[in-house]
Every structure is written in structure tokens, then in C-alpha cells.
C-alpha positions in Angstrom: 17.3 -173.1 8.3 17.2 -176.8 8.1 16.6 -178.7 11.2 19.3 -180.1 13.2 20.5 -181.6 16.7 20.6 -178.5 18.4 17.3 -176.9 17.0 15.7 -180.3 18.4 17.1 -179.5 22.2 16.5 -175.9 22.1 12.4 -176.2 20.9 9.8 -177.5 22.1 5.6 -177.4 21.9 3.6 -177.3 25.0 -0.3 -177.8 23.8 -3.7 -178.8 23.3 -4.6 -181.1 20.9 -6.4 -180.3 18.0 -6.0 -179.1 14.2 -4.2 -176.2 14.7 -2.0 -177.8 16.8 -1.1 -179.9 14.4 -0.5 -176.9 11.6 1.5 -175.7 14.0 3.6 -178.1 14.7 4.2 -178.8 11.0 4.9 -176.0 10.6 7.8 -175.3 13.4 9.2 -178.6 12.5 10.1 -177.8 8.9 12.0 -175.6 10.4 13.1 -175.9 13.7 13.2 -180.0 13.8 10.7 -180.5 16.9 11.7 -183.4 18.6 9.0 -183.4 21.3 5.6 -181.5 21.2 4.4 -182.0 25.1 0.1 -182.8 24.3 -2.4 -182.3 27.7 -5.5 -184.1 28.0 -8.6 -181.3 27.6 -10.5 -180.5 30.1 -13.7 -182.0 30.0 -16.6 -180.7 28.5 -18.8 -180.8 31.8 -15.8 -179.3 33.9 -15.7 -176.6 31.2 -19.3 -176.2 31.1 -19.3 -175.9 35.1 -16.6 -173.4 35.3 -18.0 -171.0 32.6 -21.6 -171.1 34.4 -20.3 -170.1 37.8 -18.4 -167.2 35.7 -21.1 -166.0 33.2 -24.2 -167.6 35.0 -26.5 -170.3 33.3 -28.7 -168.2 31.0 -25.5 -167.0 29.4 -24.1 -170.3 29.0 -27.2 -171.9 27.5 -26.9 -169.1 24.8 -23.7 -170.0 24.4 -25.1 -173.8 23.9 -27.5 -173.1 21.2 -25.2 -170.9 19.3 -22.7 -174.0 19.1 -25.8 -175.9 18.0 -27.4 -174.0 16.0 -24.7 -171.7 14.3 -21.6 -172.8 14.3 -22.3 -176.5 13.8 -23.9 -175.6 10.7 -21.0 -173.2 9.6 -18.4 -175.4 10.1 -20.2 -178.3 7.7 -21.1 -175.3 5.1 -17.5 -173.8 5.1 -15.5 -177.2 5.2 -14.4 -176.2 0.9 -13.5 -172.4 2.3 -11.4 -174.0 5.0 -9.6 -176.1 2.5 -9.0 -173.5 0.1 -7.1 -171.9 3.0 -5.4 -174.7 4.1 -4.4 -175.1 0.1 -3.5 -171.7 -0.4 -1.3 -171.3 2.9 0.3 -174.6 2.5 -0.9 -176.0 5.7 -0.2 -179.5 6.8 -2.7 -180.3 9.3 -1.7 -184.1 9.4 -2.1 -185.7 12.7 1.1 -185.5 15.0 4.1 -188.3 15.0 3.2 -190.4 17.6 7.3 -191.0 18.6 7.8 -187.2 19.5 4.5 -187.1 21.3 4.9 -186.7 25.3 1.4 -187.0 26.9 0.6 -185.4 30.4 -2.7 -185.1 32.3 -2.1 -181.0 32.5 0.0 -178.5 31.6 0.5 -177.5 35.3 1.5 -181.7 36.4 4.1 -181.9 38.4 4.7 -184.7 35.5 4.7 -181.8 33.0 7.2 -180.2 34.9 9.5 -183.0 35.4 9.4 -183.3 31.5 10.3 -179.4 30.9 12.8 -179.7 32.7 14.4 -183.0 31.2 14.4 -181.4 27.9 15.5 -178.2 29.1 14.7 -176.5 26.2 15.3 -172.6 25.1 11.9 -171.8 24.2 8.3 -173.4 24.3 5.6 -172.6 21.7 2.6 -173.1 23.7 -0.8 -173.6 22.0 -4.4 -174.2 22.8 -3.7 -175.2 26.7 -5.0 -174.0 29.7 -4.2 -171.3 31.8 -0.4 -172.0 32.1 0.7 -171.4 36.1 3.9 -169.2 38.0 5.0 -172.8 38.9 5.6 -174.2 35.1 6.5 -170.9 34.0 9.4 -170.6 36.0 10.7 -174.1 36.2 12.5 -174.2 33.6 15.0 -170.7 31.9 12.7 -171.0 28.4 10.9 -168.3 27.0 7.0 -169.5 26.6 5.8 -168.0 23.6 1.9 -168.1 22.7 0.0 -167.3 19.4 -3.1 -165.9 20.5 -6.6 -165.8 17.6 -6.7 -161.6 18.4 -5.1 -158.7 19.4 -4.0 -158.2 22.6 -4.9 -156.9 25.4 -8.4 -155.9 23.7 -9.1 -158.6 22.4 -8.6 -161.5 24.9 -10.2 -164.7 25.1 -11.7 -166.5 22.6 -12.5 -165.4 19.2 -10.8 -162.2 18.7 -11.2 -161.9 15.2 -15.0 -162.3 15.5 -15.4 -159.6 18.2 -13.5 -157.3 16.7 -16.0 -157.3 13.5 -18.8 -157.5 15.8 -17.7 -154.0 17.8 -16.8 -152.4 13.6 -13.1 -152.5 14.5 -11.8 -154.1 11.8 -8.4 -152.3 12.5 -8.2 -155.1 15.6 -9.1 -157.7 13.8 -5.8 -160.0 14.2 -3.3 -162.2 15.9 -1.1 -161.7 18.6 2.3 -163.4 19.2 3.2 -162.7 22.9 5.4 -164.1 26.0 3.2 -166.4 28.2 2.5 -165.0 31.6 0.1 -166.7 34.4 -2.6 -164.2 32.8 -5.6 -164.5 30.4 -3.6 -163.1 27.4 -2.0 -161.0 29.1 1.4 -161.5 28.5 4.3 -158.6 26.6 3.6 -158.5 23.0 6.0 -160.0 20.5 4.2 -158.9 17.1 0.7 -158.7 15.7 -0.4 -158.6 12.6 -3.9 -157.9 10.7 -6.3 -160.3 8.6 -8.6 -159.1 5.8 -11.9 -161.6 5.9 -13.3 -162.1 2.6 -17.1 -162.2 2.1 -16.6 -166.4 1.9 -15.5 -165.9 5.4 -17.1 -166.1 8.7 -16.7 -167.5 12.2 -15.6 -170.6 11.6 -12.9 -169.6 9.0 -11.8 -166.6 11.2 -9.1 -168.7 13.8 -7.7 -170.3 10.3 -6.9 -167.0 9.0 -5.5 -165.9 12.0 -3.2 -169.1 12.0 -2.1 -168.5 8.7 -1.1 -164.8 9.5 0.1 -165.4 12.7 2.6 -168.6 11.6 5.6 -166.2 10.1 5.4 -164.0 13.0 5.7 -167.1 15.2 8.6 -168.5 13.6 10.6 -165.3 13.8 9.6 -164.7 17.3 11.0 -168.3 17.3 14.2 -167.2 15.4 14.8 -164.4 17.7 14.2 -166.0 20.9 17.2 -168.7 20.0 19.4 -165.5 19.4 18.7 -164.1 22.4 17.9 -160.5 20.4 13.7 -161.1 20.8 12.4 -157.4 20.9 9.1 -156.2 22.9 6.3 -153.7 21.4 4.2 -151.4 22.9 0.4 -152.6 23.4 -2.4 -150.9 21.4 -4.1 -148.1 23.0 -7.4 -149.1 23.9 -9.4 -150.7 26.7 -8.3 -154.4 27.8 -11.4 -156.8 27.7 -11.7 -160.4 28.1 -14.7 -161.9 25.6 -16.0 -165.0 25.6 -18.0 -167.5 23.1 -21.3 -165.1 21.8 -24.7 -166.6 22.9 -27.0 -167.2 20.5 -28.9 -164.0 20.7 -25.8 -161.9 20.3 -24.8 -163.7 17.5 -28.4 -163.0 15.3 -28.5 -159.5 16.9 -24.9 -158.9 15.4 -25.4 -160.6 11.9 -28.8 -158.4 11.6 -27.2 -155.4 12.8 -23.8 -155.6 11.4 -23.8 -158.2 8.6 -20.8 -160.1 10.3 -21.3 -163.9 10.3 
């Protein structure tokens, strides 16, 4: 499908910014024609920081610190040819975004975001790497919000599904999820999922990548469908529903001694 007027009323990206925001968006727009891609401003690093001790306490979050430090710093400089062999291989574009179709708000949840939703009135709303999206946005306008979430859902919510699936030797988890957005954690009806199979040049770092690059044709056809109006639910996988968080340095060297995953 080549892009047209239409496409460019009907979708539209709510996210983060960020690389994979920007694969994304290459992505949908070869396709779809995005004309707007709606980008919030992160929360800072010291509100995160804040909000994650009062939830896991401090001595988990200074774990957390150190592993960011100390492993996956270090990772991320060793695996930068692994990530571009992906990237290659896939066909990624991971270009920054065109500044022209770029609508800036403070938060997903602004009264300005809202206003802008529901100028553009579009049909459906890829949303990527944002905050918790509220009730309020998620009714104010009649599109479907569609999320491509780095795990399977609902035991693997969170961060770094792919990871914690290896860690708990549940490689039959180890995935990506496309599902509707509800004011949940990852929570929301599941669209499709599909598996990844990590090579041994692979690790934490390169796991979200390969997630992207599986999840991306599911996304598009969940895309595809939505516009029809013929998108199709499936049933969750049978298991318990956890939310994980970012591993601590001691879990990460207890894991990679214990289990050999990196």
C-alpha cells in the first residue's frame, strides 16, 4: 500500500523519543504515510529515579544504578557492530524524525496532547515508548491506541521482557507483544505475539532490537486491520502476570553465573 491522503488522516504516532521510535516511525511511514508522529518530553532522570525508589526501595535502585554502570554501559559500546548487523539485516532506518511532521507536547496526558488528538482525529494511534497513557487520552478521541510491547504479555510486563524470560529458562516467552492500550502496565487485549531466537552474539542490549524487528510486521498488520475495522483479539498465555523491572546488579551476575544469559 502506498501512502496517501487518507492513510495520513487516519494514523498517527503517539511516543517517546528515542531510536526505536524513530525505526518505527520509518517504518509505518513507508507504508501508511505518517503525517504527524505526536513526541513527549521524558520524564526526568531524577523524577524517574524518585518514583522507582519509593516503589522498589533504595537498595534496589542503587543495584539497578551500578548494573546501568557497570553492565550495560559496557554492552552497549561492545555490541554497537551486533546492533548494526541487525539494523542491516532487518532493513531498519533509524534516521532521526522529520522535524515538519513532528508535534511536541510536555506529556502524553496534556490537556495540549489532547487538544492535538483530537484535531487530527485520527483512526488509530501507534503508541511507543511513552508513559503510562491515562482514561482521559484514551477516550478522547474514537482511535484505537495500539502499543508494541519488548515481551510477552501479561507475564512479561515492564521492561525487558526478553531478558527475564531467559533469566527464569522460559525461552518459550521470550517475545513481543502487539496489544490495545489500556490505562494499565501492559495490560491491555492482545493483538498478536510473536517469538525471537537470540543468537550467542546476543545479549541485553541487542534483545529490545530483536524484539523491534519481530514485532514491526505484526504491528503493521494490526495497523492494516484496525483501518478495516476487522482487528481480531487472542487469548492471553496461560501463566502468572508479573510486572519486572530493570535487574540490579547482583541479579544480573547471579543470572549470567547461574544461567549463562547475558
Amino acid at each position: 500500500m502506498s501512502p496517501t491522503a487518507e492513510n495520513n488522516r487516519k494514523v498517527i504516532i503517539l511516543a517517546g523519543p528515542g531510536e526505536s521510535t524513530n525505526i518505527l516511525f520509518h517504518a509505518l511511514d513507508a507504508e501508511f504515510g505518517i503525517a504527524h508522529i505526536i513526541v513527549e518530553t521524558p520524564v526526568s532522570q531524577q523524577m524517574l529515579l524518585k518514583r522507582r525508589s519509593k516503589k522498589l526501595g533504595y537498595g534496589t535502585v542503587a543495584g539497578q544504578i551500578l548494573f546501568k554502570l557497570l553492565i550495560a554501559g559496557p554492552l552497549s559500546r561492545r555490541s554497537r557492530q551486533r546492533l548494526l548487523q541487525i539494523r542491516r539485516e532487518a532493513n531498519l532506518d533509524n534516521q532521526p524524525l522529520p522535524e515538519e511532521r513532528v508535534i511536541r507536547v510536555e506529556s502524553v496526558n496534556s490537556a495540549a496532547c489532547i487538544a492535538q488528538l483530537q484535531e487530527l482525529n485520527p483512526a488509530v494511534i501507534v503508541v511507543n515508548g511513552t508513559r503510562i497513557i491515562s482514561q482521559q487520552v484514551l477516550t478522547s478521541v474514537g482511535a484505537k491506541f495500539i502499543n508494541t510491547h519488548a515481551g510477552i504479555t501479561p507475564l512479561y510486563r515492564g521492561v525487558h521482557g526478553g531478558y527475564w524470560a531467559l533469566a527464569n529458562s522460559d525461552p518459550s516467552h521470550c517475545g513481543v507483544s502487539v496489544h490495545l492500550v489500556d490505562p494499565g502496565i501492559d495490560t491491555g487485549a492482545i493483538i498478536a505475539q510473536a517469538l525471537i531466537q537470540p543468537t550467542a552474539n546476543d545479549n541485553f542490549v541487542t534483545y529490545p532490537l530483536l524484539q523491534l524487528v519481530a514485532g514491526l510486521p505484526l504491528l503493521k498488520q494490526a495497523v492494516r486491520d484496525a483501518l478495516q475495522g476487522i482487528l481480531q483479539l487472542k487469548p492471553a498465555p496461560e501463566g502468572k502476570s508479573r510486572l519486572w523491572s530493570h535487574p540490579t546488579l547482583a541479579e544480573y551476575i547471579r543470572i549470567r553465573r547461574r544461567f549463562g544469559v547475558c
